[in-house]
N, C-alpha and C positions, 0 to 999 in steps of 0.2 A: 617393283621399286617405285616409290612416288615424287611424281613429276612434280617439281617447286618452284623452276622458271618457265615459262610458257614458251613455246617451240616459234610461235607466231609474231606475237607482240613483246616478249621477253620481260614481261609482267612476274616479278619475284615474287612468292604468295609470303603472306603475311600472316603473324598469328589470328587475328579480327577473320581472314579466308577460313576457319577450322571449318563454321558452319555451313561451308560452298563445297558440294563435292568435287574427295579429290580427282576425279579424271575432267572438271568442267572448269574453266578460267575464268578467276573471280575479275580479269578487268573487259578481256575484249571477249569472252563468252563462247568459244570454242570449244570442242571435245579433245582433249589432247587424241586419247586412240585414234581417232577418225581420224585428225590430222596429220598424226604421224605417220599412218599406213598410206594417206596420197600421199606423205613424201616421200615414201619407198617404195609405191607404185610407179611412179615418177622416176626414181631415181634409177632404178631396173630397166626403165624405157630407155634412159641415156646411156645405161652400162652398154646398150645394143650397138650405139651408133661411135663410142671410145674404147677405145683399148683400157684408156687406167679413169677410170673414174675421180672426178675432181673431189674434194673431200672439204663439205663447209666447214668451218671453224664458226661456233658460234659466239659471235660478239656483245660482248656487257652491254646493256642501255646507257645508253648517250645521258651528260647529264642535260640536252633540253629534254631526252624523253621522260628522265625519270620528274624532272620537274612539271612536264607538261602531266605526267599520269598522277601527283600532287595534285595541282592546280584545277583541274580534273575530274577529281576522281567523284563518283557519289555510290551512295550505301547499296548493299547486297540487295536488301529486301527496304520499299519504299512503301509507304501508307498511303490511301488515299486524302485518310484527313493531314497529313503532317503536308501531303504535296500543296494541297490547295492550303491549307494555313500557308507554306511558304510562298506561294503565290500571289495570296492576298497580301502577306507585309510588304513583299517586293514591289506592289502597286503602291503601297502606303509610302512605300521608302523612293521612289519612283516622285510622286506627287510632290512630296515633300521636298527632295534633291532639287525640282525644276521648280520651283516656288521660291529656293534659296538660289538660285540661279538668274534668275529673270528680276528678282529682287535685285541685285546689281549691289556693289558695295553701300551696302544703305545702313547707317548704324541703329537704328529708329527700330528696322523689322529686324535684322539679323542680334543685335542686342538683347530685342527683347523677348526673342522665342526660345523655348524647352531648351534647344541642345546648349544653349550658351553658358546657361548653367549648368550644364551637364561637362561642361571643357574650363568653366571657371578654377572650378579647386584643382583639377589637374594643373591646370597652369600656375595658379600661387604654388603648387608644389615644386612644379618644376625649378622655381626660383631657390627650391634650396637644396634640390636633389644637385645640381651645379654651382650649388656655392662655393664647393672645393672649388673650383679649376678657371676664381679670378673671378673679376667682376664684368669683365665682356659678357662671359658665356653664364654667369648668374643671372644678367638681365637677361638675354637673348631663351635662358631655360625655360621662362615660362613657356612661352610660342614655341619653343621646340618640343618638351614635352608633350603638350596638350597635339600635336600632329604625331609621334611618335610614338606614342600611346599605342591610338587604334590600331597603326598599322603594326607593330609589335603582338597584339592581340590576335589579328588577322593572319601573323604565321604559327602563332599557338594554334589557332583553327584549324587551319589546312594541315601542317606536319604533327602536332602534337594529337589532335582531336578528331581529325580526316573528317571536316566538316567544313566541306569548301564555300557550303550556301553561308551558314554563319561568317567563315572567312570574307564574303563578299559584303556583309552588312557592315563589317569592320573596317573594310576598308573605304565604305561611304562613308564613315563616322570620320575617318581621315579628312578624306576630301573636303566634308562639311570644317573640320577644324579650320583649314586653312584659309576657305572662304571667312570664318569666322576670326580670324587673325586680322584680316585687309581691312575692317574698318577705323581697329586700332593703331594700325602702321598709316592709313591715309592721311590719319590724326596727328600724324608727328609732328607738321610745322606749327599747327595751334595751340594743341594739349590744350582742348577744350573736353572731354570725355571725361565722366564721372570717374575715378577709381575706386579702388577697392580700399577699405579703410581711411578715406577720402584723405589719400595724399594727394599732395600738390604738383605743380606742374615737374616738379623736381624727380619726381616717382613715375616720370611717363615713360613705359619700357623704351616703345619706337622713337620716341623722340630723343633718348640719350644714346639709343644704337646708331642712329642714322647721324646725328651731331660726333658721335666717337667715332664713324667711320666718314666724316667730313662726305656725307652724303644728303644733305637734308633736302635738297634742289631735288633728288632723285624721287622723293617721298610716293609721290601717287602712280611712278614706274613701279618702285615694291609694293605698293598695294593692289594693285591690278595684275602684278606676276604671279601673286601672292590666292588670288580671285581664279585667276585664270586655273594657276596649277590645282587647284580645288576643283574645279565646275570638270575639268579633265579626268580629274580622280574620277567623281561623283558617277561620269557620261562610264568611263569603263568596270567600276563597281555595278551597275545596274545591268550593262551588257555583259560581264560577270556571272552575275547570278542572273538573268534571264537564261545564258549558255548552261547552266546548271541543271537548272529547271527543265531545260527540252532531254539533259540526259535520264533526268529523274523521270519526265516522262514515258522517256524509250525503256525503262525499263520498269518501271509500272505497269506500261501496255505489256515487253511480253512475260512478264510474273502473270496475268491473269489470262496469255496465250497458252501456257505451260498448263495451266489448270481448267 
């Protein structure tokens, strides 16, 4: 009969396991057989020393474990060239995170580099993806969107696509959104910043959010909480996929132990 939750780590195999054979554990890498027989080596030694032997009940994974074997998880078979390519972006995406980082709310460089554009139309969208639900959350939609995006995309990776190194570019794209949000919220008391279709001060998201929540004094509090929660993304998206990368290593190294 074939074994489909693992005796060990209680790893449920999955259809993507077909090509891992089945007596070997596609997460934590065990031989079921071998396993099973110390546990009934083992468990004969204790019959010795009890009258009724105790009887384990095996327990379903917890859901942090099943989220932590998600979060986690990387491919059966790893390539040398796909490792070092992801290696290489993760330095690139690395360089880049603490560049927008150390740049500090600056609307100069953070304005005018690649990703801003790349969070712009997401966020005019967002302005009508919430048009329904009033005019607070119509203005508040762009900035929310354009954060809510990546990190939306980033669980299509990990649960939909088991592709947790990409899951972790996505959720640097988050972290960068929010960074890139803070220059325009710092800008609320002057509504001095170009917009888009060059409305007027009338069209300035943060400055009618913060004036509608009789918060404007608070201005450069939200854009620096705004900075912060970003540069925190950024620091654990990298540590992220750097953790990725050492498993994708360990099993690179023993794919070519095996052979």
């Amino acid at each position: 009969m074939a074994i489909t939750s693992c005796p060990k780590c209680k790893y449920h195999r999955q259809a993507q396991d077909e090509q891992v054979h089945p007596d070997l554990c596609p997460h934590c890498g065990i031989v079921y057989s071998k396993f099973i027989a110390r546990q009934e080596a083992q468990h004969l030694q204790e019959e010795n020393f009890t009258a009724e032997p105790d009887i384990e009940i095996e327990a379903p994974p917890s859901l942090r474990q099943q989220l932590l074997t998600a979060f986690f998880a990387v491919p059966e078979k790893v390539s040398k060239e796909s490792f070092y390519a992801r290696a290489f972006l993760l330095c690139a995406f690395s360089i880049w995170g603490f560049y927008f980082i150390t740049a500090g709310i600056d609307w100069e460089i953070i304005g005018s580099s690649f990703m801003h554009n790349i969070n712009l139309p997401f966020h005019e969208f967002g302005h009508i993806l919430f048009m329904p639900f009033g005019e607070f959350m119509m203005i508040l939609g762009g900035s929310l969107f354009q954060v809510l995006l990546p990190l939306a995309l980033m669980l299509v990776f990990v649960f939909k696509q088991k592709d947790t190194f990409a899951g972790s570019i996505t959720l640097w794209w988050c972290g960068q959104s929010f960074i890139d949000v803070s220059p325009y919220i710092a800008d609320a008391q002057y509504r001095a910043l170009p917009l888009v279709g060059g409305g007027g001060e009338e069209s300035h998201d943060w400055g009618n959010l913060l004036t509608m929540m009789d918060a404007l004094e608070h201005t450069q509090a939200v854009a620096k909480t705004s900075f912060a929660i970003g540069t925190l993304i950024i620091i654990a998206a990298l540590l992220w996929g750097g953790w990725i990368l050492k498993l994708q290593k360990q099993k690179l190294v023993s794919m070519y132990d095996q052979t």
